[in-house]
N, C-alpha and C positions, 0 to 999 in steps of 0.2 A: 521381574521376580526371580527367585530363587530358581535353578533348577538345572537336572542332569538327564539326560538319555544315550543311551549306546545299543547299538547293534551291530551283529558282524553276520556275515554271507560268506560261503564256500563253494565253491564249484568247480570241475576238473582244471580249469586254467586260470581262474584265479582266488584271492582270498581278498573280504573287503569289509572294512572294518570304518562305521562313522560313531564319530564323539561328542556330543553336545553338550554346553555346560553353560549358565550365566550365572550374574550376582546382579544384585538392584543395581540400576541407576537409570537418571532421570529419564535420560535419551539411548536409543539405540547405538551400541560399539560394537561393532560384528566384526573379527578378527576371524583370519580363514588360515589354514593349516594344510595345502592338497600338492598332491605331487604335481610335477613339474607339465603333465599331459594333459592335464585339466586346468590351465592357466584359461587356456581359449574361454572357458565356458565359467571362468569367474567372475564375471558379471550376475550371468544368469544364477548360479548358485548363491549368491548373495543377495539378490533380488527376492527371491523364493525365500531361505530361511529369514531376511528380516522381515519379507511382510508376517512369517509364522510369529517368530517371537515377540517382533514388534518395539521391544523397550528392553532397556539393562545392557552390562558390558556381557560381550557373550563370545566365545569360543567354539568355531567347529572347527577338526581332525576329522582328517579320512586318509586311514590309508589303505596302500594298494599292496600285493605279494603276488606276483605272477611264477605259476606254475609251470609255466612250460616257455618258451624263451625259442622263439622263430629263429633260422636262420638269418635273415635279414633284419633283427632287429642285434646284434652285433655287429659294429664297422670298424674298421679301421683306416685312420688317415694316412694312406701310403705320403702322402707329397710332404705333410710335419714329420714324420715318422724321419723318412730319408732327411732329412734339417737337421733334427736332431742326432742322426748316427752322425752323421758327416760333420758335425763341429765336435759333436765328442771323440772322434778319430784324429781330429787336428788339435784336440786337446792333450789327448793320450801322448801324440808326437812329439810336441811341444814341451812336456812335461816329463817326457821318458819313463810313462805307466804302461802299466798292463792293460792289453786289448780285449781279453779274453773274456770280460763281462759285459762290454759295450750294449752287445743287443738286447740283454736282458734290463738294462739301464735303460734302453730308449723306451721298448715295449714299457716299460712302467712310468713313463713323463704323462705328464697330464694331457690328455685329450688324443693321443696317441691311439687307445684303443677304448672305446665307448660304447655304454647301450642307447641306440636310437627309440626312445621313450617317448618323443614330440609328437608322434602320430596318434590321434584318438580313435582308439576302437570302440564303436559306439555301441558292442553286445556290452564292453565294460562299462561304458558310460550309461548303462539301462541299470546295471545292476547296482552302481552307485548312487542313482536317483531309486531303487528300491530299498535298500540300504538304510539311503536321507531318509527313507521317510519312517522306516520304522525305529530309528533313532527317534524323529522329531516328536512318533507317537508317547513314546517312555517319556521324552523327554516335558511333553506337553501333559501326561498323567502324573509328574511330578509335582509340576505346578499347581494343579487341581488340587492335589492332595494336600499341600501347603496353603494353599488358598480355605479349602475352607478351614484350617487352625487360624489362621488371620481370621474369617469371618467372625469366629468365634471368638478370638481376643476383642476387635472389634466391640462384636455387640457386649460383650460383659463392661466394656470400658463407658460405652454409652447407657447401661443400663445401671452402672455406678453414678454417673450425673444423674439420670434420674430421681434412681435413690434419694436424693442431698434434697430434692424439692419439697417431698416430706419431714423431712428435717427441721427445713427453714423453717417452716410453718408451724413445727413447733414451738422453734423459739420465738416465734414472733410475739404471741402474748406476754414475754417476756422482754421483750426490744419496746413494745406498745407502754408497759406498765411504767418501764425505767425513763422513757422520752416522756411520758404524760409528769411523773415530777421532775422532771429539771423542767419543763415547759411552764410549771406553778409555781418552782421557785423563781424562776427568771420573771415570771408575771407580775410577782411580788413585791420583786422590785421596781419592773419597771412602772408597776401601778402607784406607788411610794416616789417616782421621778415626777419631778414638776414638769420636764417637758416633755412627757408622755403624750403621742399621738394616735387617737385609739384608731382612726382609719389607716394608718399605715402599717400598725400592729394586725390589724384584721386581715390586709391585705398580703402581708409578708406570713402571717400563718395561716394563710389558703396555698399560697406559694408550697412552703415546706410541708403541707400535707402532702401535696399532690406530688413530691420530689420523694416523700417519706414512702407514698405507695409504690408497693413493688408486685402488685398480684400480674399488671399485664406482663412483666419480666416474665413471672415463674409459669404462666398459660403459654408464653410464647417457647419459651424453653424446652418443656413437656413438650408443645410438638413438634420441636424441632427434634428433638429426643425419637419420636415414635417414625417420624419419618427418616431418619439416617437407619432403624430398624425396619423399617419397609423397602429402604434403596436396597439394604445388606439380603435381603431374599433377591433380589432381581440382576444380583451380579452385573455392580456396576462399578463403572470405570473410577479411578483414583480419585481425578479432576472434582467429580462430580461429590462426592463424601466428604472430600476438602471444601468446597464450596458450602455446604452442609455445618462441616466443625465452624467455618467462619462465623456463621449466623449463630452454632450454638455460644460460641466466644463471646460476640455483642451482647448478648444477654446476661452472662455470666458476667462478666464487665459490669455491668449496668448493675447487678445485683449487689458485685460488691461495693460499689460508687453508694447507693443507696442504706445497704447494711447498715448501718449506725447501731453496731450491736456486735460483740467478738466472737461471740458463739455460731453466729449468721459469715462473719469472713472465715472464719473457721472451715465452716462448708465450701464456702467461695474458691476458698484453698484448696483444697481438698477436690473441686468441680474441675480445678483447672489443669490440677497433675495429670486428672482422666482426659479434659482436651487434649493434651499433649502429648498423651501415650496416641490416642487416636490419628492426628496430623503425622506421628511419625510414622506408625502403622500402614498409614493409607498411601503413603509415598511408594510403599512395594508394592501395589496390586496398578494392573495396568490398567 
């Protein structure tokens, strides 16, 4: 699902800022953003925020601002350091330049002079797992709050299929009236055929009765209907509502298969846009 959280922490030595952010998708992609002193402990912080989110492409940042800056967390590489003057002094030779910048040349070569950041101070590392979590909080009342607008698209979506069952059954007297004559014209003639066979007739319109009814369709539908709104009170998982839209699609299928009537696919039509806002729906709730 959807969702954002941020929090940040200050304290005399340092400043600590976490970001949390996903978008749908089907499986978990946790992509991490942490300074270079928390490598050690990337496992475990990916461990922890995926079981939280659990699903969707997702993004945490943290970063760090250190207030105050030890002595010994400044060094310098005397033995590169010296490498570096000493070819650029045989450079300068060689080339017949000016000497008089060299040191300030080397002092600025990469790795020459550096902040030793690789060691984990674990009062920092307290305060970035207190941090995590008040991110993950916001970040988890996000989702909640988006969750229940999905509920609620959700049940409207389902309680628009319902709708349609009444419908049907409207027209049904009407789907009854228009198949009962074409049934008499058709009888008409085939009672005027010389090779009219009244037991296979009889047989073949027991057949198409029982093809023609559709009431277990619409019984079975309604509750499937009432129970995707009983799962939606009990905050459940995607899988499970899918599972759900499935069985109400069989039905609705079956309804139009049988329809023999335009007014009745009309509905059909119209039953199925709602399965489908539903299925898409249900794919962002984990």
């Amino acid at each position: 699902m959807t969702g954002y959280g941020m929090a940040e922490k200050h304290t005399e030595n340092y400043s600590v800022k976490v970001e949390l952010r996903s978008l749908n998708g089907k499986y978990l992609d946790l992509s991490l953003r942490v300074p270079r002193f928390l490598m050690p402990k990337e496992i475990e912080i990916r461990n922890t925020f995926g079981k939280q989110i659990e699903r969707g492409s997702a993004t945490l940042s943290i970063n760090v601002v250190k207030h105050k800056v030890n002595e010994n967390d400044i060094q310098i590489n005397d033995a590169l350091a010296g490498q570096y003057y000493k070819k650029l002094m045989q450079l300068s030779e060689n080339l017949n330049a000016p000497q008089h910048d060299i040191f300030r040349i080397t002092t600025m070569m990469q790795d020459v002079i550096y902040q030793d950041d690789e060691q984990l101070d674990e009062e920092l590392y307290s305060l970035v797992k207190q941090v995590g979590k008040l991110a993950y909080t916001e970040f988890d009342s996000f989702r909640l709050k988006e969750g229940e607008g999905l509920r609620s698209l959700l049940l409207g979506y389902s309680n628009n299929i319902a709708a349609g069952i009444p419908k049907i059954e409207a027209l049904e007297p009407l789907r009854t009236e228009s198949t009962k004559e074409r049934l008499q014209k058709n009888l008409k003639q085939l009672v005027d055929d010389e090779s009219f066979d009244k037991n296979r007739f009889e047989q073949e319109l027991i057949y198409y009765l029982e093809k023609y009814d559709i009431n277990e369709e619409k019984n079975r539908l309604q509750a499937h209907c009432d129970h995707f709104t009983e799962a939606l009170s009990k905050n459940p998982k995607g899988k499970s509502l899918n599972f759900i839209a499935q069985e109400m699609g069989r039905e609705i299928n079956t309804l139009g298969s049988k329809a023999n009537h335009a007014g009745i696919q009309k509905e059909v039509v119209t039953m199925k846009e709602e399965l489908e806002k539903i299925k898409e729906q249900a794919l962002n709730l984990l």
